[in-house]
N, C-alpha and C positions, 0 to 999 in steps of 0.2 A: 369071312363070309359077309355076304351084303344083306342089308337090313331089307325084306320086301316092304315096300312101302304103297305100294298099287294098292294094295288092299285096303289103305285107307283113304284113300281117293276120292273127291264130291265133286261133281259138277255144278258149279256154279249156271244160276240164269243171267243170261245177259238184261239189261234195263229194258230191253223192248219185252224180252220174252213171261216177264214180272207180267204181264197186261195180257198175258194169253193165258185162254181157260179152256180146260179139256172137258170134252159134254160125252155121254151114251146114247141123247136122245138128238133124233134126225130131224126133230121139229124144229131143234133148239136155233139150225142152221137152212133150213127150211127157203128163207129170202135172202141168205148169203152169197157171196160168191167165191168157189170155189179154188184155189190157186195150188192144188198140187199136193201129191202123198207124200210123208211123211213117217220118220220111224226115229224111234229114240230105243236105245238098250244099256245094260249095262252086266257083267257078267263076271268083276271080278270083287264085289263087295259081298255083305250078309244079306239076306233077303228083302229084309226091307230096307235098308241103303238100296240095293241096287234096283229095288220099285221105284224109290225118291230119285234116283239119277235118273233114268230108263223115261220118268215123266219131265225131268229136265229139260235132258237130252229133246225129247219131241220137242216141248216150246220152245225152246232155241232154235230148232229147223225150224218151227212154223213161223216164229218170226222172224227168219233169212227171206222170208218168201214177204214176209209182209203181212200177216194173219195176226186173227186178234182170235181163235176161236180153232179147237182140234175136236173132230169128232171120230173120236177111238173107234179103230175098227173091233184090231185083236188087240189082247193082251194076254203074255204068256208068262207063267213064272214055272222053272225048276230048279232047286236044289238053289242055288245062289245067285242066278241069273233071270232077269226080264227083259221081253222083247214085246213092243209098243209099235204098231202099225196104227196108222191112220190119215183123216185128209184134213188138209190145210183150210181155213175158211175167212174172208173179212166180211165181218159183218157190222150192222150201223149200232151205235150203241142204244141200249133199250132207251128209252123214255121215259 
């Protein structure tokens, strides 16, 4: 019999994706520029691993694109699984 080992699986963030921050507020991106939807998930860990991948997962898409900035649309959770839509943004850093 073979050991499942998926289940304990992390997503690692890449070094760019380290510099990406996920907002709820639509002010926050307001004079940003937008560069493209985005989704991160994760469905085979415990529930809060698969929140922490699920939010990974997004900032590594957001920054393949080049974004420093995700503003969550949805986000889903059931039973051991999350699913994280939203949009890509670069924005200037604050001052």
């Amino acid at each position: 019999m073979l050991p499942l080992t998926l289940a304990g699986c992390t997503t690692k963030l890449t070094p760019e994706a380290e510099a990406v921050r996920v907002t709820q507020d639509t002010a926050a991106v307001r004079d940003c520029t937008r560069l493209g939807e985005v989704k991160g998930g994760d469905n085979w860990n415990s529930a809060g691993r698969a929140q922490e991948n699920a939010y990974r997962r997004i900032k590594n898409e957001a920054a393949k694109l080049g974004a420093n900035t995700v503003l969550l649309l949805t986000a889903t959770s059931h039973n051991n699984a999350t699913q994280l839509r939203g949009e890509a943004f670069t924005c200037r850093a604050p001052l």
